[in-house]
DRENLUMNU-675187 format. One line per 3 residues: number of its first residue (from 1); their letters; for each residue x, y, z of C-alpha. Coordinates in Angstrom, 3 decimals. Example, Ala and Ser with C-alpha at 12.3 -4.5 7.8 and 13.67 -1.06 7.14 Angstrom:
REM residues 2
1) AS) 12.300,-4.500,7.800  13.670,-1.060,7.140
END
This chain:
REM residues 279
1) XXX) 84.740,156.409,69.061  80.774,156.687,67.745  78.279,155.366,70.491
4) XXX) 75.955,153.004,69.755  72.342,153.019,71.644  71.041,150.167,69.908
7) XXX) 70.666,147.352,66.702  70.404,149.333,63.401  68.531,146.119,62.444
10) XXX) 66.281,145.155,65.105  67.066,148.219,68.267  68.025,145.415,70.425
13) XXX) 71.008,145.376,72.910  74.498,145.949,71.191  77.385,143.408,72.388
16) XXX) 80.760,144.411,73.537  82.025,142.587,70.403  80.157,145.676,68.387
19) XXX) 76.967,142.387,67.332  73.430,142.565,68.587  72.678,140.611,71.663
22) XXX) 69.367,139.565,70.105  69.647,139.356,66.056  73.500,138.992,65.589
25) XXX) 73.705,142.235,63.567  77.377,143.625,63.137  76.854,147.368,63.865
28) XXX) 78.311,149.967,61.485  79.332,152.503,63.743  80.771,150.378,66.050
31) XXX) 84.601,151.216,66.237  84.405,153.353,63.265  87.600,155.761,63.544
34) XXX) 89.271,154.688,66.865  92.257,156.765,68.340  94.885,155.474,71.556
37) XXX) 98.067,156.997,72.911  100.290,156.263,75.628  102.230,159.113,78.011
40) XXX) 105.364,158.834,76.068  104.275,159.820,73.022  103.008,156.475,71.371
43) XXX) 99.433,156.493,69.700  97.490,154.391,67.057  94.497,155.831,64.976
46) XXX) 92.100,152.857,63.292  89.566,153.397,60.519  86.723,151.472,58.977
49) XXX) 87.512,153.235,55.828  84.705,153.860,52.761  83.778,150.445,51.416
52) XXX) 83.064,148.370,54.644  80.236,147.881,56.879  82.636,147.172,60.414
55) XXX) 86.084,147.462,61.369  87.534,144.605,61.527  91.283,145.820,62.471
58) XXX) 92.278,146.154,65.886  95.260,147.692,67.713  96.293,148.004,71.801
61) XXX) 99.270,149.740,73.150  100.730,149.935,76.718  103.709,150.878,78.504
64) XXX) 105.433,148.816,81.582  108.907,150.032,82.790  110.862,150.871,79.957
67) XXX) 109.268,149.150,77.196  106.673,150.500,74.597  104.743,147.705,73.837
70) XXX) 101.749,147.796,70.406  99.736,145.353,68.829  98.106,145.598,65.760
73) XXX) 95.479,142.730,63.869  93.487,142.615,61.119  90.638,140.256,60.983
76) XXX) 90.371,138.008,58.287  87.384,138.825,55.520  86.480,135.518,54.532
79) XXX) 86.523,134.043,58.341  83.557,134.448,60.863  83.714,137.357,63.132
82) XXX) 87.177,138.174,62.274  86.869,141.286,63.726  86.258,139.781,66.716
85) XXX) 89.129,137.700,66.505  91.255,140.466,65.718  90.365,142.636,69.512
88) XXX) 90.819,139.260,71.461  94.424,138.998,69.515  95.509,142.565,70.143
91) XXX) 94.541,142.260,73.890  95.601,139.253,75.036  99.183,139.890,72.828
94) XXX) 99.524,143.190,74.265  98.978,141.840,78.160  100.978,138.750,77.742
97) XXX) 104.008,140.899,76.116  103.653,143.656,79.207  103.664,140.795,81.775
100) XXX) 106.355,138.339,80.307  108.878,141.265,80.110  107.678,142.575,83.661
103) XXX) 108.740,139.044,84.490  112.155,139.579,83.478  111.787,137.553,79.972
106) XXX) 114.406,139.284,76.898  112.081,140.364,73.895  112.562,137.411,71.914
109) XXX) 111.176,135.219,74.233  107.830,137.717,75.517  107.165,138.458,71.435
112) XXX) 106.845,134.338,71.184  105.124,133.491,73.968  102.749,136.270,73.474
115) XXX) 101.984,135.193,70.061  101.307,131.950,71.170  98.878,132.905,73.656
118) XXX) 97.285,135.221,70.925  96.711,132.473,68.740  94.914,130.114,71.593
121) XXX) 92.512,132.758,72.736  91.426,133.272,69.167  91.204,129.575,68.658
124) XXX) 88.887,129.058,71.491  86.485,131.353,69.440  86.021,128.621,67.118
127) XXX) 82.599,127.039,66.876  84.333,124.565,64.791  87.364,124.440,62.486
130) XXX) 84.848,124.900,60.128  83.672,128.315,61.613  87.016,129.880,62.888
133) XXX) 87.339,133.418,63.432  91.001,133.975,61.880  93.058,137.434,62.111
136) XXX) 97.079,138.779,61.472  99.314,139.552,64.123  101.831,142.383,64.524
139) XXX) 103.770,142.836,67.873  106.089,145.364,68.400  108.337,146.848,71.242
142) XXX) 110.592,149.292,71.595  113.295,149.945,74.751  116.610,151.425,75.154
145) XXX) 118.255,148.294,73.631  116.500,148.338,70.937  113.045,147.648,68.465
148) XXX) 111.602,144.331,68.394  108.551,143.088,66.007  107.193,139.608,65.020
151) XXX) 104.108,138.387,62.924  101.654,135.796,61.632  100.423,136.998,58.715
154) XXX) 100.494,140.077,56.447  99.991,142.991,58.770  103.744,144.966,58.842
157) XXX) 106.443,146.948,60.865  108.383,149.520,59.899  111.452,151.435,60.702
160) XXX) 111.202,154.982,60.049  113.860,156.892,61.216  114.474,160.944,61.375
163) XXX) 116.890,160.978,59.342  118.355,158.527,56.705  116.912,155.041,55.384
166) XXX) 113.838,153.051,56.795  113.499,150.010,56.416  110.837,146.595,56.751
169) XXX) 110.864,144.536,59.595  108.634,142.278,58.687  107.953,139.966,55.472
172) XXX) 104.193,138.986,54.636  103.520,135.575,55.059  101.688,135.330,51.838
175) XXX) 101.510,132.590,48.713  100.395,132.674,45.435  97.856,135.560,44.228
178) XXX) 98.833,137.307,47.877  96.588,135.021,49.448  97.977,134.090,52.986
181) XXX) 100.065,131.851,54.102  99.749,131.844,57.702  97.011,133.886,60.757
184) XXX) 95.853,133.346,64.065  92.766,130.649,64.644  91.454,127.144,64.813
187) XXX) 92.673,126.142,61.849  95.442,127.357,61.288  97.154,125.115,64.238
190) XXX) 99.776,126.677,66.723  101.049,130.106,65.795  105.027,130.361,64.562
193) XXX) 105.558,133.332,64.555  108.697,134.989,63.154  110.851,137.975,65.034
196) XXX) 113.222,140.457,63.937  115.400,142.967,66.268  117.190,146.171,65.074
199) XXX) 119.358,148.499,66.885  118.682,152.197,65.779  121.503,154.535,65.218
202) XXX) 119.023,157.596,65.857  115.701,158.489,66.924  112.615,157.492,65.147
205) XXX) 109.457,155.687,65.006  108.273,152.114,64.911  105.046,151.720,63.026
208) XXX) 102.454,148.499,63.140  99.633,148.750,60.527  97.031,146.653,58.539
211) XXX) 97.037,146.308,55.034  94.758,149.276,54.714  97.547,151.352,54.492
214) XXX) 100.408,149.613,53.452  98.381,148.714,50.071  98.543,152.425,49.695
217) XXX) 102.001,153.445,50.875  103.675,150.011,50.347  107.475,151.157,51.710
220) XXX) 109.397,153.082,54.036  110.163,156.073,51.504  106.494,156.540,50.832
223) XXX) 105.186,156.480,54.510  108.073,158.972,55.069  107.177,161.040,52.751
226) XXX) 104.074,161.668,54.029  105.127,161.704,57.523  107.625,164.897,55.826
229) XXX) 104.977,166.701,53.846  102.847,166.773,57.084  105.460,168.124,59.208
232) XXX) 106.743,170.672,56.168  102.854,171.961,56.421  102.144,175.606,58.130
235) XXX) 100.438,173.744,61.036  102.678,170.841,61.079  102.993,170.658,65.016
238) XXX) 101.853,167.682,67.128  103.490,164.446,67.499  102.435,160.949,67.003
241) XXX) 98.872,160.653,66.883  99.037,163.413,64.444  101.575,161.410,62.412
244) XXX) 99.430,158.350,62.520  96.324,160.337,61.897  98.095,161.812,58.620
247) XXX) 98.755,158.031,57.396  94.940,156.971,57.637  94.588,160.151,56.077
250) XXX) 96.281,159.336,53.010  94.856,155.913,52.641  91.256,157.186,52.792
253) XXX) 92.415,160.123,50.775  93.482,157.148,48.233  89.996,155.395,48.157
256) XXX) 89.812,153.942,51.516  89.304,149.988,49.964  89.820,148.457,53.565
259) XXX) 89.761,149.102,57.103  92.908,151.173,58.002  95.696,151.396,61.303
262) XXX) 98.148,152.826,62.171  100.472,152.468,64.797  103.654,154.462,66.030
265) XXX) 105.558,154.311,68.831  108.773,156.728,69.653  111.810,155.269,69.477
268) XXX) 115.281,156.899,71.028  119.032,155.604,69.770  119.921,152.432,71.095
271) XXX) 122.303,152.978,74.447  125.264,150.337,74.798  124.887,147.277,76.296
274) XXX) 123.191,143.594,75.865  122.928,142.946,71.892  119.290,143.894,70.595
277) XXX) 118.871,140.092,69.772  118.491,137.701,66.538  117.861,138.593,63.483
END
């Protein structure tokens, strides 16, 4: 991550937020290309791509007992501070998740309730309804029972197996001209957000990621087949991170329109016992 000594605009003070204490200036540099990864394997690699000033995506990732827990959010362009709204999403989704399942709550339930909380811290950002920071939502966890994902918005998940088919777990909550249809904020009211389980019959990966790269590899066959080509490479080693790093990659390779993440966490066959959950 670039490190920022002071305002581009005025050298004052730079926020944690990635604004100027003293002007309000959004800072450039400020989370630029961002890169996380967990101990088992799980990482995320963000972008601010070619053609804007900030990033305004955002992406956390923890572990707690045997869950595998990412969030991924995309600030909203024609809201205020969106980016901002975006980091408070992905943190507060990502701590309520790890603490309702350390509680003993079944996926469903955390991926709600998580959501829910997501969508009232970024609603108390609001100077008004007027002037709401707004973001997506993607949630996903993985366990030994299973993948879980649910969403507000148009930020995705996808299957992506070893071997064999992937497939979309989530469906963009979008309207006419792709505009969308629902997102995290003050006026958008209380969060709804939808959840899908799915019991793998191998190993694989479960990716989160921003419309920055899904405009670019839009389905499961063409994120494989990068994932494939990278791996068929002479120095095709590494695991995850390289795997997301190869994604954001392509996307920038493909004009880099938006701000770009990617996020994949290792997934291991389902073992027997209490159904994954609803569909």
């Amino acid at each position: 991550m670039t490190g920022i000594t002071g305002c581009v605009l005025c050298g004052g003070t730079v926020a944690p937020d990635g604004h100027c204490w003293h002007c309000g200036e959004a800072q450039p540099a400020f989370r630029s290309h961002v890169e996380i990864t967990t101990d088992d394997g799980a990482a995320g690699v963000s972008d601010r791509g070619k053609r804007h000033g900030i990033n305004a995506d955002a992406m956390a990732l923890t572990r707690t007992g045997m869950w595998t827990i990412g969030v991924v959010c995309d600030g909203v362009s024609m809201s205020p501070r969106g980016e901002r709204a975006a980091r408070v999403a992905a943190e507060v989704g990502v701590t309520a998740l790890a603490e309702r399942l350390r509680a003993g709550a079944v996926p469903e339930v955390a991926l709600d309730e998580a959501a829910v909380r997501a969508g009232r811290a970024v609603a108390a950002l609001a100077a008004s309804v007027d002037a709401a920071p707004a973001c997506t939502y993607v949630a996903g966890i993985a366990g030994p029972e299973g993948i879980w994902s649910a969403w507000v918005g148009d930020s995705r998940a996808h299957w992506l197996p070893d071997e064999g088919p992937g497939t979309a777990l989530t469906e963009d909550d979008t309207g006419e001209h792709e505009a969308l249809a629902a997102w995290l904020g003050a006026d958008a009211g209380e969060p709804a957000p939808r959840i899908r389980s799915y019991r793998p019959p191998g190993p694989g990966r479960l990716l989160l990621c921003t419309d920055g790269l899904w405009r670019s590899l839009p389905d499961t066959d063409t994120l494989r087949g990068v994932l494939a080509r990278r791996r068929r490479a002479p120095a095709g080693g590494g695991g995850l991170l390289e795997d997301a790093r190869a994604l954001v990659d392509h996307a920038l390779d493909a004009g880099g329109h938006d701000n770009i993440t990617a996020l994949l966490i290792p997934v291991a066959p389902a073992t027997p016992g209490t159904p994954a959950g609803r569909a």
